[in-house]
LUMKE-782072 format. One line per 10 residues: their letters; for each residue x, y, z of N, C-alpha, C. Coordinates in steps of 0.001 Angstrom, whole numbers, plus 500000, padded with zeros to 6 digits. Each point is the difference from the previous one (the first is absolute). Example, Ala and Ser with C-alpha at 12.3 -4.5 7.8 and 13.67 -1.06 7.14 Angstrom:
BEGIN
as) 513190:494310:507800:499110:501190:500000:500900:501200:500000 ~ 499650:501050:499280:500820:501190:500060:499230:501090:500730
! end
This chain:
BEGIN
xxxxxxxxxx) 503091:492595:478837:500000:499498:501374:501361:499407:500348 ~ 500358:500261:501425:501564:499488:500082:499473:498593:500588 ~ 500860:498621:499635:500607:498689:500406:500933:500150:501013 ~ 500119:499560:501217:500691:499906:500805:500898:498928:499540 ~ 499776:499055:499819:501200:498965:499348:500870:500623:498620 ~ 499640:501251:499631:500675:500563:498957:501030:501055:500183 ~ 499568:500534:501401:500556:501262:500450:500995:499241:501226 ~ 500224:498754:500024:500819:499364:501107:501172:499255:499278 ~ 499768:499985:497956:500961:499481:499809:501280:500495:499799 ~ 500856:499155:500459:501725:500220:500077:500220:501248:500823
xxxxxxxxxx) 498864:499967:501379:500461:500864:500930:500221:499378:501132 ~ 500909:500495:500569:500758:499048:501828:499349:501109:501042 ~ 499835:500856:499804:499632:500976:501456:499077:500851:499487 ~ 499658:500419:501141:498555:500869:500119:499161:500087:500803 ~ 499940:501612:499937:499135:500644:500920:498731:500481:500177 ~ 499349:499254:500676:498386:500755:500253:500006:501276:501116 ~ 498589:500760:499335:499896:501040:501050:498545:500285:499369 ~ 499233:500608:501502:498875:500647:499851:499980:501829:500258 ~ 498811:499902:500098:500010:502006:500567:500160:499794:501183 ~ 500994:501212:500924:500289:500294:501789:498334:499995:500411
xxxxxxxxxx) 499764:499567:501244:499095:499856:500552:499063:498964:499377 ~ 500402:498958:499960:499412:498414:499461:499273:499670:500444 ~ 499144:499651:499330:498407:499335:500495:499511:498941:499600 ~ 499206:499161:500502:499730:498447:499260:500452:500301:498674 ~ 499454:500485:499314:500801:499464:498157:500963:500035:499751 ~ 500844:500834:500330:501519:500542:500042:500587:499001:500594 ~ 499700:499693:501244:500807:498563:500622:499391:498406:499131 ~ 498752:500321:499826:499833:498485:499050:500337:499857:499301 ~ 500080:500835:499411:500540:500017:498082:501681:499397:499648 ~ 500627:501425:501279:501358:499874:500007:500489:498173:500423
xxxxxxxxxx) 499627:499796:500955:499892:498721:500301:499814:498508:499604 ~ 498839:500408:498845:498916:499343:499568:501313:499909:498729 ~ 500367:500873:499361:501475:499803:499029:501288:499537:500819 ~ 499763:500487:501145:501874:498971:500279:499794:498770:500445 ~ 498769:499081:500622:499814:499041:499969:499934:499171:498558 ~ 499314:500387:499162:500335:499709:498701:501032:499668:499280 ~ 500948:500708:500530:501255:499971:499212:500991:498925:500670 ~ 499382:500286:501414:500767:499003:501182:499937:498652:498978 ~ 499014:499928:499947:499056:498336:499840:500322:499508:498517 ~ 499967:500712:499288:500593:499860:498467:501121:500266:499460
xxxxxxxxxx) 500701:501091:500647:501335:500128:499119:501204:500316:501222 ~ 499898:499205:500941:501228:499302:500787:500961:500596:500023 ~ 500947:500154:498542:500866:500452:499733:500197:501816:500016 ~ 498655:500890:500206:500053:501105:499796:500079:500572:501700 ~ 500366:501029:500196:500707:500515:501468:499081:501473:499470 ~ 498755:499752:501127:498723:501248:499952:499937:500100:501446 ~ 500154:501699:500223:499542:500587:501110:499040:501126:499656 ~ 499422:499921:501241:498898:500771:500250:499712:501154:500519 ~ 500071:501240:500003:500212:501181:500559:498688:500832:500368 ~ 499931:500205:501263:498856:500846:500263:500625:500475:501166
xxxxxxxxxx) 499013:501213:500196:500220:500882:501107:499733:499568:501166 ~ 499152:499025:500602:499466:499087:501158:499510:499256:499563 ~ 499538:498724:501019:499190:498721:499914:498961:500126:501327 ~ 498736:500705:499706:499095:499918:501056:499845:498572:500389 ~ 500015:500205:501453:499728:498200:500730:499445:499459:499542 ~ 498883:500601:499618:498490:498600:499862:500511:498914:498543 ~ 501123:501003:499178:500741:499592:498488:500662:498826:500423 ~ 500368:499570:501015:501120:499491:500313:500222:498847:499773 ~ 498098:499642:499696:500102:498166:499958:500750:499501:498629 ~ 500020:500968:498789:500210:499862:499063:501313:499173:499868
xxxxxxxxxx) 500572:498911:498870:501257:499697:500198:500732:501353:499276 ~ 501244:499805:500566:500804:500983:499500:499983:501609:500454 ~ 498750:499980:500755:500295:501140:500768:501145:500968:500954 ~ 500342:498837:500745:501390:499994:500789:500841:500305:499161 ~ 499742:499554:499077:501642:500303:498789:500135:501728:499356 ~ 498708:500604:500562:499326:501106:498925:501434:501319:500346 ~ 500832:500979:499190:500926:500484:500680:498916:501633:499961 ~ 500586:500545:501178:499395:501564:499768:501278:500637:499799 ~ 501234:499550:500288:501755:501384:499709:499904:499781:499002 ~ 499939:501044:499076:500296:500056:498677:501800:500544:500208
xxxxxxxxxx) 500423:499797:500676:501473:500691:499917:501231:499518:499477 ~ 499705:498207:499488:500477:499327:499546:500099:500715:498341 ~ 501353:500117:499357:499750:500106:498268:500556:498648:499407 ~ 498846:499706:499398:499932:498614:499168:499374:500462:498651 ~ 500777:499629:498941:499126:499780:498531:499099:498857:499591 ~ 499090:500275:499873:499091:499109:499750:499285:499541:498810 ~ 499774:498638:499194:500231:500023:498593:498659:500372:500198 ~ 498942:500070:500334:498988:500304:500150:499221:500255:500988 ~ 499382:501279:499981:498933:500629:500901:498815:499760:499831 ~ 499162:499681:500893:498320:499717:499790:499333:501148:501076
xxxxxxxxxx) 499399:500457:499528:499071:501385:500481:498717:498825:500520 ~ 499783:499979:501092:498099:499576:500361:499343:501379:500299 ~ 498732:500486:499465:499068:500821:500880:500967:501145:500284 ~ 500337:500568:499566:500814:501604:499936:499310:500687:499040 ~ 499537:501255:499935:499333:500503:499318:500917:500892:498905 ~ 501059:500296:500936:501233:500958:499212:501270:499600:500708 ~ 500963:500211:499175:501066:500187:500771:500699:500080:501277 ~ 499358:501359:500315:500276:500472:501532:499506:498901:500738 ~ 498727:499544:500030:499524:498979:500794:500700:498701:500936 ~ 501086:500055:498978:500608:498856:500308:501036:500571:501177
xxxxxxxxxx) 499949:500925:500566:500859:500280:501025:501778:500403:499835 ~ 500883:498636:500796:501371:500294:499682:500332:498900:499082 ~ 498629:499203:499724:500734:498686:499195:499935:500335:498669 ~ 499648:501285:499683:500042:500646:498168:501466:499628:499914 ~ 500996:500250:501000:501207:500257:499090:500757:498066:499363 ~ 498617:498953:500514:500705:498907:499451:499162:500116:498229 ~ 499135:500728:499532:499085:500298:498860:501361:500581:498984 ~ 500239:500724:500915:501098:501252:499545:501247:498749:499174 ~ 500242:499374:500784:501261:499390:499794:499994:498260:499381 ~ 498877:499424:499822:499741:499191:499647:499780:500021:498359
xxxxxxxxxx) 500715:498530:499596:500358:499761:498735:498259:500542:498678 ~ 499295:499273:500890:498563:500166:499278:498726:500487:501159 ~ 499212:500135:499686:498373:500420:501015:499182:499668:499939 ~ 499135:499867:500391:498573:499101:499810:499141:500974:500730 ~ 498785:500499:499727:498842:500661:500887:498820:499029:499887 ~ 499133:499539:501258:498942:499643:499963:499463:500749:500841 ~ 498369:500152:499658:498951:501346:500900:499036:500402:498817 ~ 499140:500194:501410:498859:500242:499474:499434:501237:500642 ~ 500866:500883:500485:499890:501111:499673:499441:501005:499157 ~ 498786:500874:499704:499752:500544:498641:500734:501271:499799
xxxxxxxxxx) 500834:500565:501098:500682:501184:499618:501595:499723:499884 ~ 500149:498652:499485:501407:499452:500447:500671:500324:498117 ~ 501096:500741:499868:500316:500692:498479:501169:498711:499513 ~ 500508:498893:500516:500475:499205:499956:501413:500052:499873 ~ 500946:500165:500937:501344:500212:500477:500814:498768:499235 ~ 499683:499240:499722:500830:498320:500015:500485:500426:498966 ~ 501056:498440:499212:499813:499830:498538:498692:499424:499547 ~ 499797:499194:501109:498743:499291:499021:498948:500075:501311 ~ 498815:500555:499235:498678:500617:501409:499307:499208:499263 ~ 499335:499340:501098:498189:499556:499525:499539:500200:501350
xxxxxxxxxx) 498802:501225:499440:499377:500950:501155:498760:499530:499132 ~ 498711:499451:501199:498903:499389:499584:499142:501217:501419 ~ 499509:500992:499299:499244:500350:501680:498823:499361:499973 ~ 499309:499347:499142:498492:499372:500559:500321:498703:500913 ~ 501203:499513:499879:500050:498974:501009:500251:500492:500946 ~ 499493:498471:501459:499477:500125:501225:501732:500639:500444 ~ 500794:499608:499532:501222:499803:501032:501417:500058:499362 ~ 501139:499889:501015:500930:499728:498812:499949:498614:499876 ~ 499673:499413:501403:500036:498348:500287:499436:499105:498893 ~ 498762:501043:499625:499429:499509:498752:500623:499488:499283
xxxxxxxxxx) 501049:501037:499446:500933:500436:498305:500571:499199:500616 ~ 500736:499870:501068:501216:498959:500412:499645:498851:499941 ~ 499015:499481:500036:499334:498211:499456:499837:500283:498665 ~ 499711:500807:499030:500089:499880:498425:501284:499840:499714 ~ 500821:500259:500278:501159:500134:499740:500860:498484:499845 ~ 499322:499622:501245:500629:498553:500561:499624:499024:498808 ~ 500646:498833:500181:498874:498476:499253:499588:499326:501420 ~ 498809:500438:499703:498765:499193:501188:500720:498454:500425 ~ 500522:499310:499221:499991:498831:501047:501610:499889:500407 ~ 500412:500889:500127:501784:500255:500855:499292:501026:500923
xxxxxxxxxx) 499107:499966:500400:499593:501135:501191:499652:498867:501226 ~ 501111:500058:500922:499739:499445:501275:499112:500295:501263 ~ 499984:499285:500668:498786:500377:501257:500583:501787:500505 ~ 500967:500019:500223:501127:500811:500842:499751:501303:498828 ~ 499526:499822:498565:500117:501314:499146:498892:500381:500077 ~ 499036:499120:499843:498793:500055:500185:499208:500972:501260 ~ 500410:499428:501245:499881:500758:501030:500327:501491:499910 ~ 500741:499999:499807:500527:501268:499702:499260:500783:499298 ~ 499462:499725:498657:499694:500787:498888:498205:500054:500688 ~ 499427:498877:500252:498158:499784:500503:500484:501143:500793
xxxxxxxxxx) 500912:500854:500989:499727:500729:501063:500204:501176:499558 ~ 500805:500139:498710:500349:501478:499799:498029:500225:498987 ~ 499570:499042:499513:498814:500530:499071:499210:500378:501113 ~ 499574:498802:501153:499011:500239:501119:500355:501741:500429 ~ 500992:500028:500146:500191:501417:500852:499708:501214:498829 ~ 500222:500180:498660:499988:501007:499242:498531:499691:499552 ~ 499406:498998:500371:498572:499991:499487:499375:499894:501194 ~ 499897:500439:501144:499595:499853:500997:498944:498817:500469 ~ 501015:499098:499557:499187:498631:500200:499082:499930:498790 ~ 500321:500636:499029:499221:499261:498591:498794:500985:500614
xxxxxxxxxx) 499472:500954:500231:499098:500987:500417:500021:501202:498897 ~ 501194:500343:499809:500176:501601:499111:499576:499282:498668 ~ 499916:501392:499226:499722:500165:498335:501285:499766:499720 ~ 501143:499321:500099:500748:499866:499330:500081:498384:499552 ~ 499257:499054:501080:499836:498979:499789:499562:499207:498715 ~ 500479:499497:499099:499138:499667:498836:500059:498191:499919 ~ 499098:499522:498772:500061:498506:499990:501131:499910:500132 ~ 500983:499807:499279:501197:499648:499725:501313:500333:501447 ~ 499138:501056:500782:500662:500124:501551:499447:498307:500351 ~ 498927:499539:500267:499121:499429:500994:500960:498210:499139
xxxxxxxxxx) 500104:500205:498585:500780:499020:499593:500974:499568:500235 ~ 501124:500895:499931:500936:500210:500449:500059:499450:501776 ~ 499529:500914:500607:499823:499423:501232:500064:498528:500705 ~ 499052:499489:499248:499329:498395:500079:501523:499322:499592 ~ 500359:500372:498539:501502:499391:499544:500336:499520:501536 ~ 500372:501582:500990:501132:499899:501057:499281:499009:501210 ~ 498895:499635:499851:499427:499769:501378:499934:498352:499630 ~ 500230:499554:498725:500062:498541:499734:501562:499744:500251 ~ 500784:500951:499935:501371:499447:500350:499842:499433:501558 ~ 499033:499909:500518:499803:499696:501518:500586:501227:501238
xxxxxxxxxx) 499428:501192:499849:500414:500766:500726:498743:500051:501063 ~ 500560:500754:501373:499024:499944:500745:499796:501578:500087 ~ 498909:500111:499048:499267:501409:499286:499698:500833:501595 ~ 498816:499264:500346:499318:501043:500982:500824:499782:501435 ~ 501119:499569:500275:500603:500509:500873:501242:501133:499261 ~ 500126:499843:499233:500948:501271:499257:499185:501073:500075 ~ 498440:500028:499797:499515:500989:500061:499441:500665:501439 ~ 499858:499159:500715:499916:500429:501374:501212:500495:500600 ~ 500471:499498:499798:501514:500680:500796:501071:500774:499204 ~ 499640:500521:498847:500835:501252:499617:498661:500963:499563
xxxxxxxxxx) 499119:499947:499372:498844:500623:500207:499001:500679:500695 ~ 499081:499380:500984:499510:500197:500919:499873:500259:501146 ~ 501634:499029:500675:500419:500291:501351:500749:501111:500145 ~ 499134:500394:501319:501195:501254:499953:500462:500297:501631 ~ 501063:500562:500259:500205:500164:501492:499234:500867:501062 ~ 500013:499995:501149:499237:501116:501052:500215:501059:499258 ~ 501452:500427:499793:500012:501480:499773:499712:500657:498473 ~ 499423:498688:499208:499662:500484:498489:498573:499929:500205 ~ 499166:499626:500652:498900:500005:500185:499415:501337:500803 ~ 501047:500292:500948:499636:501288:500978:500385:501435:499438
xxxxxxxxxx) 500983:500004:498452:500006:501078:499565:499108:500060:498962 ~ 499936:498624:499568:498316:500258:498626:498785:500456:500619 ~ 500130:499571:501441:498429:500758:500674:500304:501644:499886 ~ 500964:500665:500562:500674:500995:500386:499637:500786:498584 ~ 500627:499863:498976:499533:500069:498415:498768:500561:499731 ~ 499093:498680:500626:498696:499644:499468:498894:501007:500538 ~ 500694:500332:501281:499173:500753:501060:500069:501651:499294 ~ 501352:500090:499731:500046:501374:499562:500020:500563:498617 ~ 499486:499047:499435:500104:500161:498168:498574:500892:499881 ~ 500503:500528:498925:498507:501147:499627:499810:499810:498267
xxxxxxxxxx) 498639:500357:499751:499249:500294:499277:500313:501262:499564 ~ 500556:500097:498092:499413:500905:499621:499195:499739:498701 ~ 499545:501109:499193:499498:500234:498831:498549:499385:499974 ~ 499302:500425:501175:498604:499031:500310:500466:498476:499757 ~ 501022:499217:501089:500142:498408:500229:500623:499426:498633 ~ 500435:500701:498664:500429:499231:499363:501474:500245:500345 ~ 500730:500234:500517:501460:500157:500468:499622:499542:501550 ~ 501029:499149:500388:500332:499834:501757:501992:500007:499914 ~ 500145:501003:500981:501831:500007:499784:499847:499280:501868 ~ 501055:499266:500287:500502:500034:501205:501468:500287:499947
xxxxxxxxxx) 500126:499936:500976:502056:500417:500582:500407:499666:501480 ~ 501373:499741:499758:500328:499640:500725:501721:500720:500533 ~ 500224:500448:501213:501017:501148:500318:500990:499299:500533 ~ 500966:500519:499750:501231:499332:500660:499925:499554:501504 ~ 499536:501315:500668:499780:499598:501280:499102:499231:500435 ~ 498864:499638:499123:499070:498779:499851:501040:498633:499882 ~ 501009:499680:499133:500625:499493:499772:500919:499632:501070 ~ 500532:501072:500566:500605:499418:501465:499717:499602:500868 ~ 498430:500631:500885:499412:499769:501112:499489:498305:499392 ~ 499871:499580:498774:499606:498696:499937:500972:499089:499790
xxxxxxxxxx) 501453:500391:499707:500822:498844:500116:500007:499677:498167 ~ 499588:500736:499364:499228:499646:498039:501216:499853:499476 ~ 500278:499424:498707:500694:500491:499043:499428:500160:498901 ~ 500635:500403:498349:499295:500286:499322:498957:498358:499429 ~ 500644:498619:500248:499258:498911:499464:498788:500093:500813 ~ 499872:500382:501486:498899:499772:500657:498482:500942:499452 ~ 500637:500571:499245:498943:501328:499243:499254:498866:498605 ~ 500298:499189:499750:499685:498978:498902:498350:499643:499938 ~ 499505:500181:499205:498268:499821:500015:498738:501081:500370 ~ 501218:500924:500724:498876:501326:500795:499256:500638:498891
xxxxxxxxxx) 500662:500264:498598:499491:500715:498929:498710:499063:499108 ~ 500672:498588:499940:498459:499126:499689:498953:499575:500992 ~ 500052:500470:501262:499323:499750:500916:498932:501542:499845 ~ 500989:501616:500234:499276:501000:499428:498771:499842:498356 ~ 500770:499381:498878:499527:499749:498980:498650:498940:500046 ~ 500033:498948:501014:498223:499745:499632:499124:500650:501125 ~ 500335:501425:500190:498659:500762:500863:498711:500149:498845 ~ 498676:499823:500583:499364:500071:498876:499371:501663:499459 ~ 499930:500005:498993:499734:501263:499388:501524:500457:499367 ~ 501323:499587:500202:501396:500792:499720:500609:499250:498509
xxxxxxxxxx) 499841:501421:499022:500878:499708:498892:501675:499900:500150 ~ 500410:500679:501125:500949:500156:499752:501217:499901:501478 ~ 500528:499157:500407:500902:500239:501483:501182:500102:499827 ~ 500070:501394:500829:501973:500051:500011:500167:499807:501537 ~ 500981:499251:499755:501111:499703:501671:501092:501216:500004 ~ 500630:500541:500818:501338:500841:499669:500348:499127:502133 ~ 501150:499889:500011:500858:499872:501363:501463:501492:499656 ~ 500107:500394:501162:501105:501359:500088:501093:498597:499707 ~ 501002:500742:499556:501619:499502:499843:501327:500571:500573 ~ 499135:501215:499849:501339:501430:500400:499229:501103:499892
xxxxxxxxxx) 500465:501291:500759:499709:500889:499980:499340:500501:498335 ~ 498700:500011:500570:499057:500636:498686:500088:499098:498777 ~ 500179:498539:500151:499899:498978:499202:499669:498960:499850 ~ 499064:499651:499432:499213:498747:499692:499776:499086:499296 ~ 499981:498554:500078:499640:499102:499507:498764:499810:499875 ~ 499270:499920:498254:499037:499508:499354:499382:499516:499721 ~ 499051:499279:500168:499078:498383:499238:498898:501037:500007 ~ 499722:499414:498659:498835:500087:499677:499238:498752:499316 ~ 498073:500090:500393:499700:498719:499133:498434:500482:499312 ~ 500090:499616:498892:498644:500199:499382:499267:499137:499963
xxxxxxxxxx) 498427:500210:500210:498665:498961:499692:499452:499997:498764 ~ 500477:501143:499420:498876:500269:498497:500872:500373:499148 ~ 499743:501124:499292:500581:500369:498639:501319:500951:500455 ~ 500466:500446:500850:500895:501475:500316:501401:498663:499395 ~ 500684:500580:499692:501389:499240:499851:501379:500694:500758 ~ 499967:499709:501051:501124:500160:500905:501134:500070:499520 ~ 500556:499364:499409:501483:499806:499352:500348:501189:499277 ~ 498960:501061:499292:500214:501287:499368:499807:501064:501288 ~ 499441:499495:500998:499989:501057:501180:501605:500157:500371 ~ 500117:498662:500601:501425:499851:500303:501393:500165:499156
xxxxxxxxxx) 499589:499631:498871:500893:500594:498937:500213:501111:500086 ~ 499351:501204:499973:500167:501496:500218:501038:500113:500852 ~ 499760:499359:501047:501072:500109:501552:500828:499333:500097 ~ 500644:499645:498850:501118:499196:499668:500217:498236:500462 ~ 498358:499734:500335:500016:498575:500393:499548:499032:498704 ~ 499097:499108:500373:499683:499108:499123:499314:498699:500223 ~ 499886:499476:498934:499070:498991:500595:499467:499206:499447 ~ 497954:499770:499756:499415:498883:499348:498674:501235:500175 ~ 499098:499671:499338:498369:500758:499607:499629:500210:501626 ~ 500316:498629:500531:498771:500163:501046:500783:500071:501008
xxxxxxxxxx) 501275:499503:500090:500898:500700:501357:501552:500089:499530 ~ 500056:500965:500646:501487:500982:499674:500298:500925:501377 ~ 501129:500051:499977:500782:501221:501063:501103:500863:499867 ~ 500159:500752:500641:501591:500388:500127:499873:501153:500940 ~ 501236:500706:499746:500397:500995:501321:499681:501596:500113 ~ 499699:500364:501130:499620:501582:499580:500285:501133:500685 ~ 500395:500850:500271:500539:500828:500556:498726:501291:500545 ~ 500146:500295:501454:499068:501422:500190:499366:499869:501883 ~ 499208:500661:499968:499262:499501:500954:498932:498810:499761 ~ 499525:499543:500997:498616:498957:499793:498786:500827:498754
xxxxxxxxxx) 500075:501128:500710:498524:500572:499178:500351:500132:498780 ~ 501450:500401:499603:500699:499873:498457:499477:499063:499182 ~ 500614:498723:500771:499912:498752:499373:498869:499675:499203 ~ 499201:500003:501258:498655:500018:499731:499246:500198:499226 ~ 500108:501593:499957:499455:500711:499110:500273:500244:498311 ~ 501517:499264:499930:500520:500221:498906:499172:498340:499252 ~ 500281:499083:501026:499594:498438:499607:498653:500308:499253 ~ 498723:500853:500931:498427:499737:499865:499736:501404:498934 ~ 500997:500369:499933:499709:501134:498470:500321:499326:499021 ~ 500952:499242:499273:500164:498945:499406:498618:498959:499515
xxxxxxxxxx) 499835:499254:501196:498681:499005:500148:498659:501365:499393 ~ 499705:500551:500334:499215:500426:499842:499887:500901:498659 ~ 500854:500248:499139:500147:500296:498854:499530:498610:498951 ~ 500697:498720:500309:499550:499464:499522:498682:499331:500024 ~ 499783:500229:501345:497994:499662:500178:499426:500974:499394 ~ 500318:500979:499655:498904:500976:499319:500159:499763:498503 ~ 501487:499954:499206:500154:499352:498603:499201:498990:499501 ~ 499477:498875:501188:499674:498810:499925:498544:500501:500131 ~ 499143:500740:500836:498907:499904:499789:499341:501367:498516 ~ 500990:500364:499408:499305:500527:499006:500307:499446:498935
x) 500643:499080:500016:499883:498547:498963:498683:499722:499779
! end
């Protein structure tokens, strides 16, 4: 297991980064470590690199500080990977991995082959936010890290709802919520709330999602030009696939939104036994058992069809078990 107070000694700089297209864990985690470092080691000069800072992120400290130009070249005595599954993930900020004295990977990723010098890839945990409080010593964790890290677990455990949740999530948790954080407004307002126009394309979604394989598959989608006539971007698409996933009777929901001509973005989420992350693996994505994504090339009916031939190979493996 890596020590964060071990991997910080006799280093002055350093860089965090998550996977492009950041989502509560990716921003908590990342965060949830540079507040940390803020607060304890003074002397060390840590930036934070991600591709954006969705608004609702914003309350976080250190957000404002977060850089997206990677165009700057700086050596860095050390790199910290949050929640990247591979390499590529990390966007344009690989090339500070590239060039940095040492590496660090944390993730919980299960298809993640471990890029760093030093990986600790845990996929049964809830989060990276998780791994990123093991890492820490619990009582140098401030209100401000805390926050951070309670929001990246809430969001990758969908509020402590998914199978990924375990005691030691719900422990963990409590740790952050005695630092005196104010839990259920973190969770209302990066969680739950959502704007007119994220609400009016999840109906839009919801209305036109279909059933196959007799109700154990529901796919919805969403089209570019769906995307324009509503004003969307890709964060406003956030929840549509776990919202598809508790229809009742469905083993299995894929989301896809167009990107480009004959190309699509992925989520998928499982209720039962199918393991997504080997679906998506095939298609060069990746993931966790019960939700995973990535990108795909064709028409809609392609996609589709290529996704629910997959799923359905493994529902039939599974029922002659």
């Amino acid at each position: 297991m890596i020590r964060l107070k071990n991997e910080l000694a006799n280093v002055k700089t350093v860089a965090i980064s998550g996977h492009i297209r950041p989502d509560g864990d990716c921003i908590g985690s990342c965060l949830g470590v540079w507040n940390y470092i803020q607060d304890n080691y003074p002397d060390i000069q840590a930036d934070v690199y991600l591709e954006q800072i969705v608004p609702k992120f914003r309350f976080l400290k250190g957000a404002d500080l977060v850089k997206t130009d990677c165009s700057e070249e700086r050596n860095y005595d050390l790199f910290i990977s949050l929640d990247a599954s591979d390499r590529e993930r990390l966007g344009e900020a690989v090339k500070y991995l590239d060039t940095a004295k040492r590496s660090v990977c944390v993730d919980h990723h299960i298809t993640n082959p471990g890029f760093a010098d030093e990986n600790w890839i845990v996929a049964d945990a809830s989060s990276a936010s998780e791994l990123a409080w093991e890492i820490m010593e619990e009582e140098k964790i401030s209100k401000h890290t805390a926050e951070a890290l309670y929001m990246g677990i809430a969001h990758d455990t969908g509020v402590f709802q998914y199978s990924n949740t375990s005691p030691k999530t719900m422990q963990i948790a409590g740790s952050l919520i005695a630092k005196g954080i104010n839990f259920s407004q973190i969770v209302d307002n990066t969680f739950y709330k959502k704007t007119y126009i994220q609400n009016q394309i999840l109906g839009r979604a919801l209305v036109e999602s279909i059933l196959l394989l007799d109700g154990r598959i529901i796919v919805g989608r969403v089209r570019q030009k769906d995307m324009e006539f509503y004003g969307a971007i890709p964060a406003d698409l956030d929840g549509i696939v776990s919202q598809l996933r508790v229809t009742d009777g469905v083993e299995v929901a894929i989301f896809l939104y167009e990107t480009g001509n004959h190309q699509y973005k992925v989520s998928l989420r499982s209720n039962g036994p199918v393991d997504v992350s080997a679906v998506c693996a095939y298609f060069g994505g990746g993931g966790h058992v019960k939700a995973a994504g990535c990108t795909m090339y064709g028409t809609v009916y392609d996609v589709i069809n290529n996704l629910t031939l997959h799923i359905e190979k493994q529902l039939e493996q599974l029922q002659d078990v």
